[in-house]
C-alpha positions in Angstrom: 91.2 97.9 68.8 88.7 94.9 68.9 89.3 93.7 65.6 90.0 96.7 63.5 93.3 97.4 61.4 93.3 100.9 62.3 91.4 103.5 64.2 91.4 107.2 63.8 90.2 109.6 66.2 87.6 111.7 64.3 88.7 115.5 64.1 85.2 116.7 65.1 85.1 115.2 68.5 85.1 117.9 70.9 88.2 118.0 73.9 85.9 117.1 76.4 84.7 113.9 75.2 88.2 112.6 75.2 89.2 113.8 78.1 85.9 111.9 79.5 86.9 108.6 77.6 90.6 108.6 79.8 90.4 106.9 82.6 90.0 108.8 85.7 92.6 107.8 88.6 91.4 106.7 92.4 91.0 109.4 94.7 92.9 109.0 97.7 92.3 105.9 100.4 92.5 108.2 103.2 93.9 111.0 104.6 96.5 109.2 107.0 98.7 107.7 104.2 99.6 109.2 100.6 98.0 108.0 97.8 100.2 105.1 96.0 101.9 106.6 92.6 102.3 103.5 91.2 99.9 99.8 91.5 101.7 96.6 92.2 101.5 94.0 89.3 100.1 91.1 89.9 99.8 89.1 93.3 103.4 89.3 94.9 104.4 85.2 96.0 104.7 84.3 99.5 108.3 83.8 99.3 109.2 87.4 100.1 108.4 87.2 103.5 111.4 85.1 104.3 113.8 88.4 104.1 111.4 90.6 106.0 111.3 87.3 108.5 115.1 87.2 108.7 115.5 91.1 109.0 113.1 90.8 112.3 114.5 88.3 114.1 118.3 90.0 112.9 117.1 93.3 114.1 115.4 92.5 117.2 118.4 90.4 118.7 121.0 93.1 117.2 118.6 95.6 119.3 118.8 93.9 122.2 121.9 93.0 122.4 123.1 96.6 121.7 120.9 97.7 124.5 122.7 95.5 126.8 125.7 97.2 126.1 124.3 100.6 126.3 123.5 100.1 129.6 126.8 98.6 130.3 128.9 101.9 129.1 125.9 104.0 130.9 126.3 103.0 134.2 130.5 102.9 134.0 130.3 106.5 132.5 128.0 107.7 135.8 130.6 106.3 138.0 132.9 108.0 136.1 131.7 111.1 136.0 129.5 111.7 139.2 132.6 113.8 140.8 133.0 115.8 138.1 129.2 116.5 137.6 129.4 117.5 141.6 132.5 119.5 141.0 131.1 121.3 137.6 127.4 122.3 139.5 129.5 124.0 142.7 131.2 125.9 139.8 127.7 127.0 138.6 126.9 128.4 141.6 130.0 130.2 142.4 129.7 132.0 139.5 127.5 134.4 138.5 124.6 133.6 137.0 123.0 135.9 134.3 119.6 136.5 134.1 117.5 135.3 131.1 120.0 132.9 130.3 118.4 130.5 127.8 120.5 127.8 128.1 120.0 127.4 131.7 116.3 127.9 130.9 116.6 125.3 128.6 118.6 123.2 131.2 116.0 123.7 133.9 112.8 122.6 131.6 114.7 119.5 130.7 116.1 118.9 134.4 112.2 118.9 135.3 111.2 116.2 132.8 111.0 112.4 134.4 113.0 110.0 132.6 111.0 108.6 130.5 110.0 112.2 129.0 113.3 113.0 128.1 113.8 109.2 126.5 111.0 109.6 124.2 112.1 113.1 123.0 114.2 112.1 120.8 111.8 109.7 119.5 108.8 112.2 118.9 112.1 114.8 117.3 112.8 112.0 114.8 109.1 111.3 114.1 108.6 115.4 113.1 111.4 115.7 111.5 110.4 112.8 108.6 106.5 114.5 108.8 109.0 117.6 107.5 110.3 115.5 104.5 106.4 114.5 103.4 105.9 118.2 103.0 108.7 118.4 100.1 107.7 117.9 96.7 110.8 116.4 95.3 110.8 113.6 98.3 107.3 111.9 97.9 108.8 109.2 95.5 111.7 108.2 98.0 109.3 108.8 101.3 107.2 106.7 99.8 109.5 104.0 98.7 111.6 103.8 102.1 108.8 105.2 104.5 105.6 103.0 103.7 105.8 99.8 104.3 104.1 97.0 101.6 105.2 93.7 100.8 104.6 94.4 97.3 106.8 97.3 97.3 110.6 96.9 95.8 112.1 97.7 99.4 110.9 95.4 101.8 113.0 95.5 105.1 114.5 99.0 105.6 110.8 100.2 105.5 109.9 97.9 108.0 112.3 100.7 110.8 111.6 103.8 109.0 107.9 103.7 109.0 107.6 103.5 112.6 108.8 106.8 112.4 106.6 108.2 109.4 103.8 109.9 109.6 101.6 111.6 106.5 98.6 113.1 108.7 99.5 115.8 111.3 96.6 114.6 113.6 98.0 111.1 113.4 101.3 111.8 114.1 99.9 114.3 117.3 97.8 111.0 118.8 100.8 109.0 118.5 103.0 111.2 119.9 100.8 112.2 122.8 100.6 108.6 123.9 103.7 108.1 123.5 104.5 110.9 125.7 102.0 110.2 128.0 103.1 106.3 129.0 106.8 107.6 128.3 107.0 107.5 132.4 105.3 104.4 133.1 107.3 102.3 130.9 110.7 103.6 131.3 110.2 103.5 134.9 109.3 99.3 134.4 111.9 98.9 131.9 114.6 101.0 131.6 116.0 103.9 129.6 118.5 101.3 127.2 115.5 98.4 127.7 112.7 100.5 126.3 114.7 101.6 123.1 114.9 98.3 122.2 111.6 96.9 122.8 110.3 100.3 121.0 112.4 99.6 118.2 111.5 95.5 118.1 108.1 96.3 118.2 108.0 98.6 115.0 109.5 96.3 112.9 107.7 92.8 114.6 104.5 94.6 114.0 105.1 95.7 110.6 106.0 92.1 109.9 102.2 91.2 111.3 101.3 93.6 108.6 102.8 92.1 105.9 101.7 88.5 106.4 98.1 89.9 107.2 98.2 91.1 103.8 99.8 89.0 102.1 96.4 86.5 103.2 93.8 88.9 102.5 95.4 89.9 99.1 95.0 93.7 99.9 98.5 95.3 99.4 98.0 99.2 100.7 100.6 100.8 102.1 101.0 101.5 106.0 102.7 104.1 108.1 102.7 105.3 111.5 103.8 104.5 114.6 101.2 102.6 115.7 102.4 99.6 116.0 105.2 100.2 118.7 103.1 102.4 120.6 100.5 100.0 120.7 103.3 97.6 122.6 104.3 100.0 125.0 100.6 100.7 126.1 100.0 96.6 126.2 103.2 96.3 128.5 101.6 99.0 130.3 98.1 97.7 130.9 99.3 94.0 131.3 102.0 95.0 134.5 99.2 97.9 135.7 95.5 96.8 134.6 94.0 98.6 137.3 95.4 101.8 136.9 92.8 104.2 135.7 92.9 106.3 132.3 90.9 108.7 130.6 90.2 110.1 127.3 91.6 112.9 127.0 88.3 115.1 125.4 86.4 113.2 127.9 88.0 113.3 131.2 85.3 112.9 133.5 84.5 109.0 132.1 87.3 106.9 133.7 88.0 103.2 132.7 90.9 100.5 134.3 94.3 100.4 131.9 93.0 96.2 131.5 89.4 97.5 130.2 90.8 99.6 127.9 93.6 97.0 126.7 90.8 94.5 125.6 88.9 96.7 124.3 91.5 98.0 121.7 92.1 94.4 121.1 88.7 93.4 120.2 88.1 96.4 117.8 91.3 95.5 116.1 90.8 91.7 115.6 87.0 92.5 114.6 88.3 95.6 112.3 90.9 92.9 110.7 88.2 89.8 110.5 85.5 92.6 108.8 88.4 94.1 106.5 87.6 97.7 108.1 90.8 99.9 106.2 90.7 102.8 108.4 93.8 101.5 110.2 96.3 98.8 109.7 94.4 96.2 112.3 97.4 94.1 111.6 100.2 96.0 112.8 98.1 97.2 115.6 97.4 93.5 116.7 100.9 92.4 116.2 102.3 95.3 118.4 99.6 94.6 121.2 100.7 90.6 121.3 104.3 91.2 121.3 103.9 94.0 124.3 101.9 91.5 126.4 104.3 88.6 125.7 107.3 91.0 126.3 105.9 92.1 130.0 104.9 88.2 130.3 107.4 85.9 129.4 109.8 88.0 126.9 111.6 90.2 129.6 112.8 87.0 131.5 113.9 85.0 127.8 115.2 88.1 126.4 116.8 90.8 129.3 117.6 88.6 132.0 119.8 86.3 130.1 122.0 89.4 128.6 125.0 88.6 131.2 126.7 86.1 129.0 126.8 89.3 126.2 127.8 91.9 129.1 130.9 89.6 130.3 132.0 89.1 126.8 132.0 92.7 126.0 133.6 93.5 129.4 136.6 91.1 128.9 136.7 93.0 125.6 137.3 96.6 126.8 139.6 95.2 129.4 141.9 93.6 127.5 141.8 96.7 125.1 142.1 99.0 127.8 145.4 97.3 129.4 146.5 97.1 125.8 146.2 100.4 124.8 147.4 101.9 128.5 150.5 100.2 128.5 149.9 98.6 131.7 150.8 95.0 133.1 147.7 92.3 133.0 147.5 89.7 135.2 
């Protein structure tokens, strides 16, 4: 108003001059994460990073520790079942088989998958299906809400797990997924089926964590997805057990470089894109994922893993006493 009582538009303006005079909205940061519908007010305090704080350490030891326990039940259920697997695949081939049989098409493609391919399917099923949910109109608000992580936003932890697994851009979500699937064998095969999960899962959230801190310094609250983060752990733990395996690019094949080359090389273009402010990734979370897969492979795996036995034999007394409980039979 600047002063004035009252102002009336005048009728003789033409439509277009007012539409000039609103003001026109930001186009869109970048093609790899929606547009923000709404702006944060004001400069969000540092205090709210003690919940995301608590929720990663919570989650990261609940992770672990339910891994430990996975792999417990996994190995009594193969000694449970390995007779009646033998017994059920001299059954298969007693009877007749029908040809073109898709499920045992299906059965031989994922027979012929290593371990660690068939880990991360379920992993790269999860991360399409919530690409699937950006495409829907009425979900934007809640996808992004619950599937973008920001410290300024109202939900600060559960989007801390869910945007590991969120992806806005089809071409990011097919790089991720192809690395993914490409160390899927390595890393299994150094940690484990029930181990992996939860370093995978740990590193998503720890990383997004990084994120938040990194802008809650810099001031710059833009909202992050993508899995990133965790897949920029498993390639670390990769590189740091094997750096002088060799890797390619995939468009160029014929220029080969050692997996430790590569690893510090990824490093330095994230800490200079995060000292320079470069926003075409989230240098952060990329950073924070790198660290925690090198300490993991270093010093975490011995701190972490190999002290799980005191969590094992707890949960074993458990399911015996239960079990001679609920059989009826005598304990000594």
């Amino acid at each position: 108003r600047r002063g004035f009582r009252r102002a009336r538009p005048r009728p003789e303006e033409p439509p277009a001059a007012a539409a000039e005079a609103r003001p026109v909205p930001p186009p869109p940061r970048r093609s790899l994460c929606p547009p923000s519908p709404t702006t944060a007010a004001g400069r969000p305090s540092p205090r709210r990073l003690v919940k995301p704080l608590l929720f990663a350490v919570g989650f990261t030891g609940s992770a672990f520790g339910s891994a430990a326990i996975w792999q417990y039940e996994s190995l009594k259920s193969r000694v449970q079942t390995y007779f009646e697997e033998a017994r059920a695949d001299w059954m298969d081939k007693m009877r007749p088989q029908k040809r073109g049989d898709f499920r045992k098409q299906v059965n031989s493609w994922w027979n012929s998958l290593t371990e660690g391919q068939r880990t991360v399917t379920g992993i790269i099923a999860a991360n399409v299906f919530v690409f699937c949910l950006w495409r829907l109109p009425g979900m934007r608000r809640i996808m992004f809400t619950y599937f973008t992580s920001n410290p300024s936003s109202r939900a600060l932890c559960s989007p801390m797990l869910l945007s590991t697994f969120s992806h806005f851009s089809l071409f990011h979500m097919a790089a991720n997924m192809y690395v993914l699937w490409s160390f899927s064998s390595s890393i299994v095969s150094l940690l484990g089926c029930e181990q992996f999960i939860a370093v995978y899962l740990s590193a998503g959230v720890i990383s997004t964590f990084v994120s938040y801190v990194a802008k809650m310094a810099t001031g710059r609250f833009e909202p992050s997805l993508g899995a990133s983060g965790a897949i920029m752990t498993v390639l670390a733990a990769v590189c740091t057990k094997m750096p002088e395996a060799k890797l390619a690019i995939i468009l160029l094949p014929m220029f080969t470089f050692t997996a430790g080359s590569a690893l510090k090389a990824i490093i330095a273009f994230d800490t200079a894109g995060l000292a320079l402010g470069w926003r075409l990734f989230d240098h952060a979370a990329h950073l924070g994922g790198a660290l925690f897969g090198m300490w993991y492979v270093t010093y975490g795996h011995e701190l972490i893993w190999k002290n799980r036995e005191p969590l094992v034999k707890a949960w074993h007394e458990m399911r015996t006493k239960n079990t001679g409980k609920g059989g009826g039979g005598k304990s000594n």
